[in-house]
N, C-alpha and C positions, 0 to 999 in steps of 0.2 A: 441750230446755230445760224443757218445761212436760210434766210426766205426767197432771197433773191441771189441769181449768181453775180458777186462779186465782178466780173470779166462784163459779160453785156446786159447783166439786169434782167433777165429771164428768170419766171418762175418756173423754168423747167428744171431744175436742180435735184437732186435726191442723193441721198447718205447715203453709202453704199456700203455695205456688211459691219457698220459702226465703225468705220476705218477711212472713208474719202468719200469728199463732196465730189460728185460730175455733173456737169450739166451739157443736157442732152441737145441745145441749141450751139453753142460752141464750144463743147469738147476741152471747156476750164476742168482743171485735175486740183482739189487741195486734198495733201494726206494730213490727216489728225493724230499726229504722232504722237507717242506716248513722251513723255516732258522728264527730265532727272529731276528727283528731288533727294535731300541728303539729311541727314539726321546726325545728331552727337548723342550720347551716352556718354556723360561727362560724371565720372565718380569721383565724391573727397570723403574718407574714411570709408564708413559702411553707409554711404548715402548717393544717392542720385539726383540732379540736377533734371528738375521740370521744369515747363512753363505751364502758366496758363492761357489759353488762346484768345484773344480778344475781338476776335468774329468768327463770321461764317469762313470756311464752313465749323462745325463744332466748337462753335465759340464757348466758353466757359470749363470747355473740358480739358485733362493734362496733355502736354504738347512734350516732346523731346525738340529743344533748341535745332534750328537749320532751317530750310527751303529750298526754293530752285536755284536750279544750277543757270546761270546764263550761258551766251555764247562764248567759246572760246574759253572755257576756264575749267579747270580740272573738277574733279570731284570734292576731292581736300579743299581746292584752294575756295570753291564756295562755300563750303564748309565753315571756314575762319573765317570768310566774309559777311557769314548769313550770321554765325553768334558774335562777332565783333560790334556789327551793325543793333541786334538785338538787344543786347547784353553789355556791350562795351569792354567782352572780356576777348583779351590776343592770344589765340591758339596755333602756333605753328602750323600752317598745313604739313608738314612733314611728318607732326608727330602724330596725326590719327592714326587709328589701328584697321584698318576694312573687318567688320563681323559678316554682313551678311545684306541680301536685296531680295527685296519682297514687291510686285506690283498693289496697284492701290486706285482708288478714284477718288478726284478730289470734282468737290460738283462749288463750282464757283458761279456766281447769275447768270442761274440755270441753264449753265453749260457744265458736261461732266470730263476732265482732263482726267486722262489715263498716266499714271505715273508710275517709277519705278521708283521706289524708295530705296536708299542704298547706305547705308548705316554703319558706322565708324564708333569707339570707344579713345577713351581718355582718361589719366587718371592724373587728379589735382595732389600738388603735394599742399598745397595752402589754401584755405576759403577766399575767393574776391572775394572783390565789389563791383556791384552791378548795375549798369545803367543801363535800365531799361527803356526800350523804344515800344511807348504804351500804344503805337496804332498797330503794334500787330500783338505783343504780347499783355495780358494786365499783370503777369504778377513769375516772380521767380522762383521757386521753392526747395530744398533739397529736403531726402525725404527718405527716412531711413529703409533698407532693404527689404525690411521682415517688414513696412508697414504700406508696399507699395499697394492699391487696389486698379487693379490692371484692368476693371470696368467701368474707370472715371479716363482710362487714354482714349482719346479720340479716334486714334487711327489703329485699325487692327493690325495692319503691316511694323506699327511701333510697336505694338503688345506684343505681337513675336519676336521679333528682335529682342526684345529687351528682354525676354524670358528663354533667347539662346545664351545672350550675358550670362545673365544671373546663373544658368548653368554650369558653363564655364567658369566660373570664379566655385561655384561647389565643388569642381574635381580636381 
């Protein structure tokens, strides 16, 4: 990430255990913390709500609607920000449900961000309409239960999740 130190331009710098830049000429400290990211699991009838990704990383493979969290803002409430934005659909942050968080790596040019994926359900009583924002996502899909194939999702940290749902709704 870093060739030079950011603080005084020294190549004395080095990663230290995949968790902080230091460098050894002025004693700069960056930690590379691990980033929130959030996820929906948006059900209407016996179906689920995809995306499909429209770059790297995993571009073209299925995506569960959401992203990062920024500053200052809840987990839910990026939530309704990240499919509102995506999708143009308004989902109360109040009414997600929390399922479960999984770590994960997201390798964005050729930098690898450590994330915590953190995964929330919902369940539609009516089909939108969806407008979609095609520079992150191409395409929206719902996608019956029995016909999910859980080695077109991208992120393994989504594939479990999604297959603690699925669980859950069996019992």
């Amino acid at each position: 990430m870093f060739k030079f130190c950011p603080n005084c331009k020294s190549i004395n710098i080095e990663f230290i255990n995949q968790h902080y830049w230091q460098c050894k000429d002025c004693d700069f400290l960056y930690y590379h913390n691990t980033a929130s990211a959030v996820a929906g699991i948006i059900k209407f009838k016996d179906q689920i709500l995809f995306t499909t990704r429209a770059k790297h990383p995993c571009k073209g493979m299925l995506d569960l609607p959401g992203g990062f969290v920024d500053h200052n803002e809840s987990l839910e409430k990026a939530l309704s920000r990240e499919i509102q934005e995506e999708l143009g659909l308004e989902i109360d942050s109040a009414l997600w449900q929390y399922l479960v968080s999984y770590p994960n790596t997201y390798k964005y040019n050729d930098i690898t961000y450590h994330t915590l994926d953190s995964v929330f359900y919902y369940e539609l009583k009516s089909n939108p309409y969806f407008k979609l924002q095609k520079s992150e996502i191409s395409e929206a899909k719902w996608i019956e239960i029995s016909k999910i194939d859980f080695d077109m999702i991208g992120f393994e940290s989504l594939a479990k999740a999604l297959k603690i749902y699925l669980n859950q709704l069996d019992n």
